[in-house]
N, C-alpha and C positions, 0 to 999 in steps of 0.2 A: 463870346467864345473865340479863340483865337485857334486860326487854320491849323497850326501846331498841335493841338488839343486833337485835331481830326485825326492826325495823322494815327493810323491801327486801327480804324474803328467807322471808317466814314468813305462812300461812293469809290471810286479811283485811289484811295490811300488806302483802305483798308486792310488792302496786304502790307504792307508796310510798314518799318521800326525807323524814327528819328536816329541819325547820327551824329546830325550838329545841323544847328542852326546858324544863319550867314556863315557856314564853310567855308576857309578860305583854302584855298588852293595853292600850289607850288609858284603859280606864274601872280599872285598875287589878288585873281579875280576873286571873287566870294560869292558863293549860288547860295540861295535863299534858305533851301531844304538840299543835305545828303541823306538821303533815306536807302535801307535795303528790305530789299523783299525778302518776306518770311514765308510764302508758302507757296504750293504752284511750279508749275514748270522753270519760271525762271528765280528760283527762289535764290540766293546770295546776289544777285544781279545788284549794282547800284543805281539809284536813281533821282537823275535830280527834279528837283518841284522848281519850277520857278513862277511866281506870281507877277501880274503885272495888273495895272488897272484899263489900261487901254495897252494892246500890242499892235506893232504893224510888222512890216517885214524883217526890222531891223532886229526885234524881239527873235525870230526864226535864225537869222544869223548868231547872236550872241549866243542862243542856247545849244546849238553847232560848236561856236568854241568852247566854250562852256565842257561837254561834251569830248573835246578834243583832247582836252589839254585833263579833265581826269583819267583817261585813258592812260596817261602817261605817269599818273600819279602809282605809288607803291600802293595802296589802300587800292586800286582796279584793278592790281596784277591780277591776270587771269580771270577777270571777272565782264560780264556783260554791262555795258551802260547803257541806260537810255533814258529818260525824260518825260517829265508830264508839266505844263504849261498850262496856266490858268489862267485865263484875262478877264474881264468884264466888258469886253466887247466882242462884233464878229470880227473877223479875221481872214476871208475869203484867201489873199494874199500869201499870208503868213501860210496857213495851213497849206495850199499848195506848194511852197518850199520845202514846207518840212516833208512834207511827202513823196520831194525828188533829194533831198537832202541821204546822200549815201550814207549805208552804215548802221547808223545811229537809227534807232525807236522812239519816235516824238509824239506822245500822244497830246492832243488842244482839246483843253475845256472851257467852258464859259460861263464862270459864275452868275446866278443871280438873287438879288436881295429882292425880298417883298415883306411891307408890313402890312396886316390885315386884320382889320378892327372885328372884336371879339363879340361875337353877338349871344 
């Protein structure tokens, strides 16, 4: 299953309608997932997904500009942005950034895989 496939239907996405996959942006960056909320208080809000497999602080930074620069895009006019980040490790670091990081809604998840023999 690919994360994309989650997206409407699964934990932290499920509010959520695909816009484009690797979006690129005006300034040239490209975020992984544009998704907008479909239901709920902050419903048209944009929101970017960005996955990573291991993040550190540098991941909290980029998804700030990230962030930045769709604000400024015509598809955010008037619209709330904020972010969900998914990594496969902890992040102690990161997360406190994003949680002094003005502005902007960054929610951090942290995937994990397990396989478990069928008995």
């Amino acid at each position: 299953m690919r994360l994309a496939d989650a997206i409407g239907s699964y934990g932290p996405l499920e509010n959520l309608r695909l816009r484009g996959e690797e979006y690129r942006l005006s300034t040239g960056r490209r975020v992984d997932f544009l998704c907008e909320v479909t239901r709920g208080p902050h419903r048209g809000a944009l929101v970017v997904v960005e996955l990573k497999r291991e993040s550190d602080q540098r991941t909290a930074e980029q998804v700030t500009t990230y962030l930045t620069d769709l604000k400024a895009e015509q598809v955010a006019r008037r619209r709330e942005v904020r972010a969900i980040v998914i990594t496969g490790n902890d992040d102690p670091a990161g997360v406190r950034l994003v949680r002094s990081a003005a502005g902007f809604p960054i929610e951090w998840f942290r995937y994990d895989v397990s396989l478990r023999p069928l008995t």
